[in-house]
C-alpha angles and dihedrals in degrees: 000000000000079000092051101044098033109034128220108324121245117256129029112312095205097045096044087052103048084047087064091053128224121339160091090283109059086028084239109152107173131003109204127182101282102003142043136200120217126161122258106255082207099039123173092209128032112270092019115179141210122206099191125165110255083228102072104251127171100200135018101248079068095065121086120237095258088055091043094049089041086052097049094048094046083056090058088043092053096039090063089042095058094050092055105040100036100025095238112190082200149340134246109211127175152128118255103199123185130352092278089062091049093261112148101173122064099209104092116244141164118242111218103180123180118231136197139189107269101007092139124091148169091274109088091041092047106029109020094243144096116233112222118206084206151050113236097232087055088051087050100058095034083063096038103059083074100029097061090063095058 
């Protein structure tokens, strides 16, 4: 609700959070060299993640190999996380870029969200919203108990 009532805040989301450091609080899990992984405070599953690039880009072709390689490979890492923690019977992983494409941040970030059979329902079509089975500080610490230790 704090999306729909308030609007898109000012500023960069992902900046602003990875300048707060890791915590429940920003929803940032692991800061890496050139990366870091943080949850999507609107998520549309369940421990829903963000990869984003530590430097504010707005497209890939901006990143540098090393953030590229350390991206790709966070994806594999969270992908596996997400399988064990949350029992994700798959994952969803992918780029949004631009506003034609739905993206609404312009830091670029990679979306690794966590599916199940069966995750969709009748809400979004009959009452506009997602349902969550889970608060996002519970996620968080649910993924941070094995993240801390990467």
């Amino acid at each position: 609700m704090d999306y729909v009532l308030k609007g898109r805040p000012s500023g960069c989301i992902a900046c602003e959070a990875l300048a707060g450091g890791v915590g429940p609080r920003t929803l940032v899990l692991h800061r890496g060299r050139g990366i870091f992984v943080m949850l999507n405070r609107y998520p549309y599953n369940t421990g829903h993640l963000m990869i984003c690039p530590v430097r504010h880009v707005k497209e890939p072709s901006e990143m540098t190999d090393a953030e590229l390689l350390e991206t790709m490979q966070m994806v594999a890492r969270c992908s596996d996380l997400l399988r064990r923690r949350m029992n994700a019977g798959g994952i969803n992983a992918g780029l949004n870029l631009g506003a034609a494409s739905g993206g609404s941040v312009d830091h670029m970030h990679f979306h690794v969200v966590p599916r199940w059979v069966g995750d969709t329902n009748f809400m979004p079509v009959v009452a506009g919203t997602k349902t969550l089975v889970e608060m996002l500080d519970a996620t968080w610490s649910r993924l941070r108990e094995e993240v801390a230790a990467w």
